[in-house]
Legacy VTK file of the C-alpha trace (Angstrom):
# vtk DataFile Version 3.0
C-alpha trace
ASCII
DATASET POLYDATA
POINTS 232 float
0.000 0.000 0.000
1.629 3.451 -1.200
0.775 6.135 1.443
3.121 9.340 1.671
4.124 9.844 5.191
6.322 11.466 7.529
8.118 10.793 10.797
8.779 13.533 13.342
10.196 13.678 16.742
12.230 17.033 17.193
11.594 20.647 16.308
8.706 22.488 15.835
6.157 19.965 14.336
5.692 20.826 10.498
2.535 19.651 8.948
2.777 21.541 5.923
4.475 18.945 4.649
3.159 16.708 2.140
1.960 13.592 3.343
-1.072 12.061 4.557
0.184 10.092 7.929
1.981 11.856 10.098
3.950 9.725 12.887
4.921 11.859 15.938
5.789 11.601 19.763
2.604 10.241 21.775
3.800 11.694 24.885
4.981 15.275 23.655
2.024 15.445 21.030
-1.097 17.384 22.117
-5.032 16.185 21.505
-5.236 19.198 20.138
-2.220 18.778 17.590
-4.038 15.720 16.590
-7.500 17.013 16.411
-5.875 19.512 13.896
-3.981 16.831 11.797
-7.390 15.380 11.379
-9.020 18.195 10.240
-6.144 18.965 7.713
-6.903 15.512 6.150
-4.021 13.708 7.793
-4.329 10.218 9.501
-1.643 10.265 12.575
0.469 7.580 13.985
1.412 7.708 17.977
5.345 6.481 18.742
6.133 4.932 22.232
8.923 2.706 23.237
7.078 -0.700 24.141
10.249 -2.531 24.730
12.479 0.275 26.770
12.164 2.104 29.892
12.941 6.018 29.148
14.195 8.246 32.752
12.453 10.792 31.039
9.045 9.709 30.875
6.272 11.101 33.132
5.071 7.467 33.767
8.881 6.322 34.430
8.286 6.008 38.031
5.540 3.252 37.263
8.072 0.732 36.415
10.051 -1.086 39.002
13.720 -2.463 39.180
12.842 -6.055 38.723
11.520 -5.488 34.821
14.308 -3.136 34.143
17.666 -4.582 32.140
20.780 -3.226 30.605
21.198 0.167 29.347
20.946 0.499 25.782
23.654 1.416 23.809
24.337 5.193 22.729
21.069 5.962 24.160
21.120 7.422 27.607
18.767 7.181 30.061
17.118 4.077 28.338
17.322 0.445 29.782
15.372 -2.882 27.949
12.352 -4.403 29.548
11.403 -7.418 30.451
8.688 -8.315 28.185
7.777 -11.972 29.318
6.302 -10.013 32.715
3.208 -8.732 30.405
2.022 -12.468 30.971
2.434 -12.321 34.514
-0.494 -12.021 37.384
-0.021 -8.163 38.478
1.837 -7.140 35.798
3.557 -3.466 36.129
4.570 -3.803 32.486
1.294 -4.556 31.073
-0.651 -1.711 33.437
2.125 0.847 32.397
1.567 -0.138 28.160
-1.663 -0.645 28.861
-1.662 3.271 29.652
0.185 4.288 27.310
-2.075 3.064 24.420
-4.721 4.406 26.461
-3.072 7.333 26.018
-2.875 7.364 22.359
-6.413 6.223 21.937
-7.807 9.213 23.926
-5.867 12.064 22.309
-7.354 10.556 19.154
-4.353 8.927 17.370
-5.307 6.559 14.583
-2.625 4.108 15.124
0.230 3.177 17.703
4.048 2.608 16.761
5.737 0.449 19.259
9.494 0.895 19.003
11.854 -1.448 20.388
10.497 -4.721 19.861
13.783 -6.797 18.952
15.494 -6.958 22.587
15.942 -11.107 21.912
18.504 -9.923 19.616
20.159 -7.285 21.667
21.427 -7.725 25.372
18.665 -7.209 27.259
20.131 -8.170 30.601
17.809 -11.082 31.062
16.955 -14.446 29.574
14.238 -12.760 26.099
14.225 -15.725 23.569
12.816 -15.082 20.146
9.421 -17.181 21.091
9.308 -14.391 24.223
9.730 -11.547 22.188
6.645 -12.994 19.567
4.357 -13.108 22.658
5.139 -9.940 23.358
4.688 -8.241 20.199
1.560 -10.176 19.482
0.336 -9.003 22.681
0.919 -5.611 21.918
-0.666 -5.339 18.457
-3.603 -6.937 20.152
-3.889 -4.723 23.204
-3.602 -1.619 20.465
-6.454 -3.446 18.208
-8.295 -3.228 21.562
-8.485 0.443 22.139
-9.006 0.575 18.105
-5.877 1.657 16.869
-3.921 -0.024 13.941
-0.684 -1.685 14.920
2.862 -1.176 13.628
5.564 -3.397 13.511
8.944 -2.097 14.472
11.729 -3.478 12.902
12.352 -6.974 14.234
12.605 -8.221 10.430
13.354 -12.402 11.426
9.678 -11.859 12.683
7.770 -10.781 9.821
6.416 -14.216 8.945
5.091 -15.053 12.002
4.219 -11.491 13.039
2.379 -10.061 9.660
-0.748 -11.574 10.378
-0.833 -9.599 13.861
0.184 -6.110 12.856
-1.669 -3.817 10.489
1.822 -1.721 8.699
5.424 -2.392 9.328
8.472 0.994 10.181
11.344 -0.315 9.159
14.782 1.696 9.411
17.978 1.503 7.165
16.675 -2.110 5.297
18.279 -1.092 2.582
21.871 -0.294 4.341
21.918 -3.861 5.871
20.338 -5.664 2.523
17.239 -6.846 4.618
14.532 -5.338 2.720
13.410 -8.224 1.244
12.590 -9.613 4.522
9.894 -6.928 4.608
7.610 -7.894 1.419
5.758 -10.282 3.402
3.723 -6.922 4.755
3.046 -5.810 0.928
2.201 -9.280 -0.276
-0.759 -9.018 2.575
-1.579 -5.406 1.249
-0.143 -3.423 4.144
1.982 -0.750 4.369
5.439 -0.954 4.599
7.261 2.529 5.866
10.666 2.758 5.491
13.446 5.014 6.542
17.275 5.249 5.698
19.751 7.871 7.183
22.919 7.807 5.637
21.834 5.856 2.434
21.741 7.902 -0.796
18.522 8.663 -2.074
19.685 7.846 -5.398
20.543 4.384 -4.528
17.166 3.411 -2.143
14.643 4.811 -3.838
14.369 2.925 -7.092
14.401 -0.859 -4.852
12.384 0.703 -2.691
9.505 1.983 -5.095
9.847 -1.168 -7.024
9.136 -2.888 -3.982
6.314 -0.882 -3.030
7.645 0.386 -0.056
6.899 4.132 1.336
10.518 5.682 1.282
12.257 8.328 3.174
15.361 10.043 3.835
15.797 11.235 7.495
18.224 12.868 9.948
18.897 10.542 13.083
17.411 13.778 15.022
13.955 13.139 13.294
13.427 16.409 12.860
11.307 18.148 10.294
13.665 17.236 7.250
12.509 14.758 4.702
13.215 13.402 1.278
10.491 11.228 -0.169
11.146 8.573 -2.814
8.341 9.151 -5.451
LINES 1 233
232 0 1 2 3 4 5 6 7 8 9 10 11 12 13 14 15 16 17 18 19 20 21 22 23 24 25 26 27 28 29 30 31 32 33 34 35 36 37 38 39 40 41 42 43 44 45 46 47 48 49 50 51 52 53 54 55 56 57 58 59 60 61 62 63 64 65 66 67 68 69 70 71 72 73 74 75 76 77 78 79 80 81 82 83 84 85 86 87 88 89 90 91 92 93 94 95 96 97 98 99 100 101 102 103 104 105 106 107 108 109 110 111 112 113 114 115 116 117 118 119 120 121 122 123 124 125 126 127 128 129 130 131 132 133 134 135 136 137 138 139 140 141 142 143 144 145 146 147 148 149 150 151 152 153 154 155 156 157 158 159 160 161 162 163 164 165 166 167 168 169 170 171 172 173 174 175 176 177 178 179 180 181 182 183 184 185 186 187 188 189 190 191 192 193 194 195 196 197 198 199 200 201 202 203 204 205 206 207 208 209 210 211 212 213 214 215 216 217 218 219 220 221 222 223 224 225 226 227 228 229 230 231
């Protein structure tokens, strides 16, 4: 599915720009901002981190010590999660996501994407296999299809085959600069999206696989700020 889109984090939020989903911050984007989006024409996307805990988050103090893992790397501030505890009785991790896409469902966000779903092939700091990590994703997508919002899936390309059936669209990042984009068409074969970004890639040399593909193409800045060049 071809849908022009854009992905902002940083800097004053441009929506002049032309696209028709917008994906922005679901903590540091207003009802209001979305309610606006709308009315412009725009369907909008809410980010959180599903698989991280961030120090900076307003509901950081809802997790506890005994779901948190190793730091991630180059990110400050940010440690993995343990995802198996969303099966749990009493689960922290499951109230605190829980909330979250709560969160995004009341501001009015038409769809949730949850970063960091790959921590079975990171460090994590704890014992996440890869049949862990497709609980957890499936759980998400279908805690996100319960407050009616469409689900993305982040990344975690080993997973498409047994995860395209759960999510609605698929983010991917830099496919193209690790030769993994292939790994993606399962999503397009099904007749969903497939958003991809690449950062240091020329656009020259991604866009032409990537249209032929199907895929929706950008160029970013790591800072996610405003700038965008859209393969056409």
């Amino acid at each position: 599915m071809r849908t022009a889109w854009q992905i902002q984090f940083s800097g004053v939020l441009d929506t002049t720009v032309d696209a028709t989903l917008f994906e922005v911050d679901g903590f540091d984007t207003t009802a209001a901002a979305v309610t606006a989006m709308h009315a412009a024409g725009k369907r909008v996307a809410c980010y959180i981190s599903a698989g991280t805990y961030e120090n900076w988050r307003p509901d950081a103090t809802s997790y506890t010590p005994q779901i948190l893992g190793n730091n991630l790397a180059d990110w400050p501030g940010e440690r993995w999660v343990d995802g198996r505890d969303v099966t749990r009785p009493q689960s922290v991790l499951a109230t605190v996501l829980r909330a979250r896409i709560a969160m995004c469902a009341a501001k009015g966000f038409d769809a949730i994407d949850f970063d960091n779903v790959d921590g079975y092939t990171n460090n994590p700091g704890f014992p996440f296999t890869a049949a862990d990590q497709l609980v957890f994703n499936r759980w998400l997508a279908s805690e996100a299809h319960a407050q009616l919002l469409s689900a993305a899936l982040k990344n975690d390309i080993a997973q498409v085959p047994q995860l395209v059936g759960s999510f609605d669209w698929a983010v991917n990042e830099q496919c193209h600069q690790y030769n993994e984009c292939d790994a993606m068409l399962p999503f397009v074969t099904a007749g969903k999206a497939v958003m991809q970004i690449e950062y240091s890639a020329v656009v020259t040399s991604f866009c032409p696989p990537a249209n032929a593909r199907n895929f929706n193409a950008i160029k970013k800045n790591l800072s996610l700020n405003a700038y965008r060049v859209a393969c056409r």
